[in-house]
Backbone as JSON, one array per atom type, in Angstrom:
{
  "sequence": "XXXXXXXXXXXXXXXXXXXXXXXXXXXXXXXXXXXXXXXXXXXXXXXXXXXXXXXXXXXXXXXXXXXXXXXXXXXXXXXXXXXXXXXXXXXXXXXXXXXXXXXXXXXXXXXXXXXXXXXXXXXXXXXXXXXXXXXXXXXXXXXXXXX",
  "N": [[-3.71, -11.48, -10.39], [-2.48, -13.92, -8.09], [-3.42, -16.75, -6.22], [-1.82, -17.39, -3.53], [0.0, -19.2, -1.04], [0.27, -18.8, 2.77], [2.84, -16.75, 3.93], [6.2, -17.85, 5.13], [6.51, -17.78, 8.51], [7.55, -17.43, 12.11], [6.78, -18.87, 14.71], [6.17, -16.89, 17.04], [5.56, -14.55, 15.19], [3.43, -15.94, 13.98], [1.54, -15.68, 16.28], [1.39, -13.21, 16.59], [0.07, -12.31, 14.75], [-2.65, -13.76, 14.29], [-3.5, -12.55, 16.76], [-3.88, -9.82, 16.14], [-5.49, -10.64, 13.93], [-8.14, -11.74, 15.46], [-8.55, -9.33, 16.85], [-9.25, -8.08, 14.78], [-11.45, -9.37, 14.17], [-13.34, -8.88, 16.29], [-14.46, -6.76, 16.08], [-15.22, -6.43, 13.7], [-14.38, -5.81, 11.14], [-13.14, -7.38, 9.71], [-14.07, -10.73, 8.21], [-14.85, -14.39, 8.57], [-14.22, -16.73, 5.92], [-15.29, -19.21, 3.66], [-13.35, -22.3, 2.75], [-13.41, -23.18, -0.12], [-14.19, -21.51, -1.84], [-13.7, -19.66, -4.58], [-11.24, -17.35, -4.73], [-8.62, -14.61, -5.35], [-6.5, -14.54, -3.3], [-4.38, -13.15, -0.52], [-1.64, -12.37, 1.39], [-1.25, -11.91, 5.05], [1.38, -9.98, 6.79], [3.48, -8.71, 9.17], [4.16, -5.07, 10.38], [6.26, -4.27, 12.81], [7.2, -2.09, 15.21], [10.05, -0.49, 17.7], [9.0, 0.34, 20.19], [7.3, -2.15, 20.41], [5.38, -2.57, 19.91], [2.36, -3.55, 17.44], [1.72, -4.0, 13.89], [-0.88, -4.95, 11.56], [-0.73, -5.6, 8.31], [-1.79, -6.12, 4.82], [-0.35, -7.86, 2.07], [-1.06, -6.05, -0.75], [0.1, -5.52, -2.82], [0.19, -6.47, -5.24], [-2.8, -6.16, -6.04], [-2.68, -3.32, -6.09], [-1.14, -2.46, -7.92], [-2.97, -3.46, -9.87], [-5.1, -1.25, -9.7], [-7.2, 1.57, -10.08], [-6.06, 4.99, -9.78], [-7.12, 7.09, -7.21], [-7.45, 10.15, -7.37], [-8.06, 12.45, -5.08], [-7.71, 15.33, -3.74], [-5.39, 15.65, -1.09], [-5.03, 17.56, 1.9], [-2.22, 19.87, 2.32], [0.15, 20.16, 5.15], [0.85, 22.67, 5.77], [-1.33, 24.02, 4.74], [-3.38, 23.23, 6.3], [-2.93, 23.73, 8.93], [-3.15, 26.13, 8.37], [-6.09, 27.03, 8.18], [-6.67, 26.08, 10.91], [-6.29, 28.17, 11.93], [-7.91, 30.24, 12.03], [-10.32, 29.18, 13.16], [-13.1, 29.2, 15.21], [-13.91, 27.21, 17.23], [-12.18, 24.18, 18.42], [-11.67, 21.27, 17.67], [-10.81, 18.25, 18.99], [-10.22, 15.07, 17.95], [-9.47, 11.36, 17.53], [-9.43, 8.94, 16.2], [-9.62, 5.38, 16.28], [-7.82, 3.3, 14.54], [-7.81, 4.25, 11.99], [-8.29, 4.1, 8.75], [-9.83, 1.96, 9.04], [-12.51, 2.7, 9.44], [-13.79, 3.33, 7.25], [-16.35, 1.42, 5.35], [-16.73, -1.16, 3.27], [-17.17, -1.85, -0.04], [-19.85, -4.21, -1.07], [-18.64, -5.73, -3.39], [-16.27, -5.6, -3.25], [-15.34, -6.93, -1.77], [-14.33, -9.07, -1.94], [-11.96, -8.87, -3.16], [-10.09, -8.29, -1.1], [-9.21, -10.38, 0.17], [-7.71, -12.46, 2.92], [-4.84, -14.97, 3.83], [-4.0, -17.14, 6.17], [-2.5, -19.53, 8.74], [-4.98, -20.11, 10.27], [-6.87, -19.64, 8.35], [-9.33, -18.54, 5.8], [-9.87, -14.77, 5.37], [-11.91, -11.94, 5.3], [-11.88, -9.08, 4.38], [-14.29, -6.24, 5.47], [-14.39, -3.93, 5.89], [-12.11, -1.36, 5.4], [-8.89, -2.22, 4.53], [-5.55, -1.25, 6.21], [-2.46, -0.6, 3.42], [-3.95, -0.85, 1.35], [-4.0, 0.75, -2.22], [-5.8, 3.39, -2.33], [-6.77, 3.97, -0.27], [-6.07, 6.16, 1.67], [-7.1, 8.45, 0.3], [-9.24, 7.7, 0.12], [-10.14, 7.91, 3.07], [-9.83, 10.36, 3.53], [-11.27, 12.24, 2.03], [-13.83, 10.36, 2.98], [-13.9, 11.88, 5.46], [-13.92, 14.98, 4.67], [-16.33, 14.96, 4.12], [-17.81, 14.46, 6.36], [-17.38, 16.08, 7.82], [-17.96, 18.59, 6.6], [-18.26, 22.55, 5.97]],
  "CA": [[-3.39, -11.81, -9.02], [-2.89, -14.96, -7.76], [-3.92, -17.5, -4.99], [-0.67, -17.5, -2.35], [0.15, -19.8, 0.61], [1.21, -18.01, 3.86], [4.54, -16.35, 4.04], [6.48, -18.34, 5.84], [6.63, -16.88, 9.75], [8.04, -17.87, 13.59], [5.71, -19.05, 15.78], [5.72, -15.82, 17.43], [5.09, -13.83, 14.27], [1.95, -16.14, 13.58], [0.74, -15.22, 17.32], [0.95, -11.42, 17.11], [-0.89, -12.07, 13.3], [-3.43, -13.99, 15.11], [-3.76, -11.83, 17.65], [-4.78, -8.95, 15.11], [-6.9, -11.3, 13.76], [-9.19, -11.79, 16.36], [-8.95, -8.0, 17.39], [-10.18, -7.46, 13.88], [-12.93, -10.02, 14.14], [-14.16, -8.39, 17.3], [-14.65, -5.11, 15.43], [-16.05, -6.64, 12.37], [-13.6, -5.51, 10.39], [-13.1, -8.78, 8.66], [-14.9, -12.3, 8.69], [-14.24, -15.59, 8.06], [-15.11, -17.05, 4.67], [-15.39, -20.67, 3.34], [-11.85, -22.25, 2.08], [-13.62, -23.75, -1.33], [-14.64, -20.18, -2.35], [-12.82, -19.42, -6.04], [-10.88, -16.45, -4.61], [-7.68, -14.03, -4.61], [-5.74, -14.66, -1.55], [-2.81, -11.8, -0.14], [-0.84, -12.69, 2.77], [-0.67, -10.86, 5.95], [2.48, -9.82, 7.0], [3.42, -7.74, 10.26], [5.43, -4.31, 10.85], [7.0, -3.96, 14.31], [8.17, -0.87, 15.9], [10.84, -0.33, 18.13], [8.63, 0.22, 21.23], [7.14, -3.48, 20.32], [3.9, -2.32, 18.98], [2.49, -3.88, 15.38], [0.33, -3.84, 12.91], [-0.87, -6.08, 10.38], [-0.95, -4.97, 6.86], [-2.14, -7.33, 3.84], [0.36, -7.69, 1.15], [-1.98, -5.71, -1.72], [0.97, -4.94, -4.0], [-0.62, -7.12, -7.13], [-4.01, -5.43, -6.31], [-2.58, -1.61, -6.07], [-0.53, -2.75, -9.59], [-4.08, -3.2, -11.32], [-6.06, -0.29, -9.29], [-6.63, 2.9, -10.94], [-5.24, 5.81, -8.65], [-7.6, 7.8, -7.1], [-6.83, 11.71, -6.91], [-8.51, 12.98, -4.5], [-6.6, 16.06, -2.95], [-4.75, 15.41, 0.59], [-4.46, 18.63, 2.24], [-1.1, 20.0, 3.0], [-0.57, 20.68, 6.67], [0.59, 24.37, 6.32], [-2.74, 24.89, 4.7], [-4.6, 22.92, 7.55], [-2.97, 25.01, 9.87], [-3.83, 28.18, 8.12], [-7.66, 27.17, 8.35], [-6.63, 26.12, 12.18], [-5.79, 29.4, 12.92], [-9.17, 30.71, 11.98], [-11.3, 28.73, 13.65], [-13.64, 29.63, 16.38], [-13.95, 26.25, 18.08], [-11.11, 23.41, 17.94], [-12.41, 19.77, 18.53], [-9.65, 17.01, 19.16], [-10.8, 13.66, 17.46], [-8.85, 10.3, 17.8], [-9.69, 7.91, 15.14], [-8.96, 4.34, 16.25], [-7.24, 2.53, 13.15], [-9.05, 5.11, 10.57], [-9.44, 3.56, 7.59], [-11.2, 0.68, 9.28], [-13.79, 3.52, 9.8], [-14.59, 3.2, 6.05], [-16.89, 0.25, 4.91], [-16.26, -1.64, 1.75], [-18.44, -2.65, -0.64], [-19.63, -6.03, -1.02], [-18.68, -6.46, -4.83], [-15.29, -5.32, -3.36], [-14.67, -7.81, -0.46], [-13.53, -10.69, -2.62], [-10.66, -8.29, -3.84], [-10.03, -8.03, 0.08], [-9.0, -11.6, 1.61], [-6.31, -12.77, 3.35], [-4.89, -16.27, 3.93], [-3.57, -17.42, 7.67], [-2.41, -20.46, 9.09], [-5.93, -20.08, 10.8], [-8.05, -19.55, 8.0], [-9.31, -17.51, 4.71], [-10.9, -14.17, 5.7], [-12.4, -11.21, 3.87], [-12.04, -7.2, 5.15], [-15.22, -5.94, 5.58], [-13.72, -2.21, 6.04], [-10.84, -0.6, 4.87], [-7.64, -2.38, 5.18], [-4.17, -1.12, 5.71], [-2.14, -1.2, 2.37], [-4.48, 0.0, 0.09], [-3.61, 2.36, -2.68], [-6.29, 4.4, -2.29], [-7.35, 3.99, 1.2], [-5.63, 7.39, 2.19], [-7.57, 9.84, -0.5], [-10.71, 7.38, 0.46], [-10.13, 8.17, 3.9], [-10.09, 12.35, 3.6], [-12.93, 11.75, 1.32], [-14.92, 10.57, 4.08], [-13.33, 12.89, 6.45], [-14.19, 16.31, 4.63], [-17.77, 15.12, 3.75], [-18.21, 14.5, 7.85], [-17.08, 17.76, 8.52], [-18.22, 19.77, 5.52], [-18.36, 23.76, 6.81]],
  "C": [[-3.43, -13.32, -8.86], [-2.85, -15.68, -6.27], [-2.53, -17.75, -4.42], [-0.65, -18.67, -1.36], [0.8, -19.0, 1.29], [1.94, -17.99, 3.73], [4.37, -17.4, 5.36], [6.54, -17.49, 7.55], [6.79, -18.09, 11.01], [6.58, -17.57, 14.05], [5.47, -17.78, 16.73], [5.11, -14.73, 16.58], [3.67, -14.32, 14.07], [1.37, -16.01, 14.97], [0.22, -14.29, 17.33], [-0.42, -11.57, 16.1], [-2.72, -12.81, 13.81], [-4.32, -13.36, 16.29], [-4.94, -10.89, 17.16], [-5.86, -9.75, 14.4], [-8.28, -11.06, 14.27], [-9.52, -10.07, 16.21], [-9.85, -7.51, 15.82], [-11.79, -7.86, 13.52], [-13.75, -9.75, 15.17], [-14.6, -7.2, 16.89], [-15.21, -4.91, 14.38], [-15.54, -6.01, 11.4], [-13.02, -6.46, 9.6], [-13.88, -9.71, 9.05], [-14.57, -13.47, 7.7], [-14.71, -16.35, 7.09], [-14.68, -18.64, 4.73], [-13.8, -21.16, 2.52], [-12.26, -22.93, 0.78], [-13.96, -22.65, -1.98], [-13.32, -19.84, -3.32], [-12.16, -17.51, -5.41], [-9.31, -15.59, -4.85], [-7.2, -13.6, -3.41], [-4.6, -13.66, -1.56], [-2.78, -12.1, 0.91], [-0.68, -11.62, 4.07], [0.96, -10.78, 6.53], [2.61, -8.65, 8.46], [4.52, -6.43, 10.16], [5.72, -4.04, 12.42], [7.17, -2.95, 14.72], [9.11, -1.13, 16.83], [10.37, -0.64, 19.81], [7.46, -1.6, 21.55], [6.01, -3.68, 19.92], [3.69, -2.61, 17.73], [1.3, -3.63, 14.86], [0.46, -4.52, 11.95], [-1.33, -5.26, 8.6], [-0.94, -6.45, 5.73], [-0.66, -6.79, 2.65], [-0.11, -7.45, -0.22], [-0.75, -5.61, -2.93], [0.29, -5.46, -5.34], [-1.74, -6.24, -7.62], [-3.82, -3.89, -6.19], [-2.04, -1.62, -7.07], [-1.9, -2.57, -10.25], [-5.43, -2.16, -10.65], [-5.82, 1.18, -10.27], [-6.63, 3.95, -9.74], [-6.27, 6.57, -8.64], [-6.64, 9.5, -6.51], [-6.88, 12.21, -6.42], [-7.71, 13.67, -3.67], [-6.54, 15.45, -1.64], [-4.67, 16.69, 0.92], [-2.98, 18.85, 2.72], [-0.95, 20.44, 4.53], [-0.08, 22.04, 6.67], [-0.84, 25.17, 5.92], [-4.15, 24.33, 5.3], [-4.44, 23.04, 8.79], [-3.58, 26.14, 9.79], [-5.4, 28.1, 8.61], [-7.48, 26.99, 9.87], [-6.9, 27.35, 12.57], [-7.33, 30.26, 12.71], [-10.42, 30.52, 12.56], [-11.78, 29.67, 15.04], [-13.19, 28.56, 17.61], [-12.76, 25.47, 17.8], [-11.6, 22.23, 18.62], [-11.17, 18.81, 18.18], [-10.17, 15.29, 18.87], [-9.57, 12.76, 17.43], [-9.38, 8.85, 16.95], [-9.07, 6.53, 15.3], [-9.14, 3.56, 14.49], [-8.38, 3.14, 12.27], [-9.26, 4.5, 9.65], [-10.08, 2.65, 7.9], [-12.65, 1.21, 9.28], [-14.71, 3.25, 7.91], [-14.91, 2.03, 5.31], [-16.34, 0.48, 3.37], [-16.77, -2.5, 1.19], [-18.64, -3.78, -1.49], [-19.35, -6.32, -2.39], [-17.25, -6.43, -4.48], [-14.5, -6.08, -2.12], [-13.98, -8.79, -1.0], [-12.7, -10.39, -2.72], [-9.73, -8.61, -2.58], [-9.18, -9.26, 0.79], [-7.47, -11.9, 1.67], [-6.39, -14.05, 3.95], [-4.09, -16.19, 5.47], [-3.52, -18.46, 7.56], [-3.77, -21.01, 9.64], [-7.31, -20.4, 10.04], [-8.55, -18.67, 6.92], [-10.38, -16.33, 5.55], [-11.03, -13.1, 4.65], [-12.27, -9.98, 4.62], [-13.47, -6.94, 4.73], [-15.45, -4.38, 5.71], [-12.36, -2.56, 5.27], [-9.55, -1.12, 4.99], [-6.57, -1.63, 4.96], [-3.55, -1.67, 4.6], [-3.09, -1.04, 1.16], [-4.26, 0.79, -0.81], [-4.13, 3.38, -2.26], [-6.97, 4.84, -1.18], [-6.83, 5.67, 1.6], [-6.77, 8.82, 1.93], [-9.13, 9.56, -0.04], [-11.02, 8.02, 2.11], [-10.42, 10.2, 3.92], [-11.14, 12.78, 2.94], [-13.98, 12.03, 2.33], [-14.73, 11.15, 5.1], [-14.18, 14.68, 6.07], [-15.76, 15.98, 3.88], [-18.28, 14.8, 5.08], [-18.46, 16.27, 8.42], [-17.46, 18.55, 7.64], [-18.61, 20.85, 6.47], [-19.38, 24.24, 6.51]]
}
């Protein structure tokens, strides 16, 4: 991997990215590290939607190239209906930005940072763009809920 300078971006693009910034530093979902620190830097980058809503995702591609793939089944949803249909109770959960829900451990934050016009920071949770964030995520999902 190596050390990046910011993608280039419009002054509105580095607002929204900014934006998320903050919202992530209010949530402690990242923090701001020292810029002399010997590190691998990945760029944030934004996706848009249609209705004008975004999200910031790190550009991991180098670091999901040298990860090894975790396996951990995904359920399919006709067979997390079928268990639906069995249930007694049915509880409705809402997971703001889920994998942020899963911490990340400190030998594994360095892997983590991202460069800004603003500033080097480090994820402290789970970022979007992960390989394995998904399987990590149902992971800690069906050991919450174990039956």
């Amino acid at each position: 991997m190596l050390r990046r300078p910011p993608y280039p971006a419009s002054l509105e693009t580095r607002k929204e990215i900014e934006k998320h910034i903050n919202e992530l530093l209010d949530m402690d979902v990242i923090r701001k590290i020292g810029h002399n620190e010997i590190v691998e830097i990945i760029t944030p980058f934004l996706i848009t939607w249609d209705d004008g809503k975004s999200r910031m995702y790190g550009d991991f591609r180098a670091l999901n190239n040298y990860t090894k793939a975790d396996r951990y089944p995904i359920p399919r949803m006709p067979y997390s209906l079928d268990k639906l249909a069995k249930a007694k109770y049915i509880k409705k959960m809402d997971f703001m930005k889920a994998f942020h829900q899963n911490v990340v451990k400190t030998n594994s934050m360095k892997l983590l940072r991202i460069i800004f016009h603003i500033g080097i920071y480090e994820y402290t949770r789970m970022p979007f763009g992960i390989k394995n964030a998904p399987a990590n995520f149902q992971r800690m999902m069906e050991k919450l809920f174990q039956e």
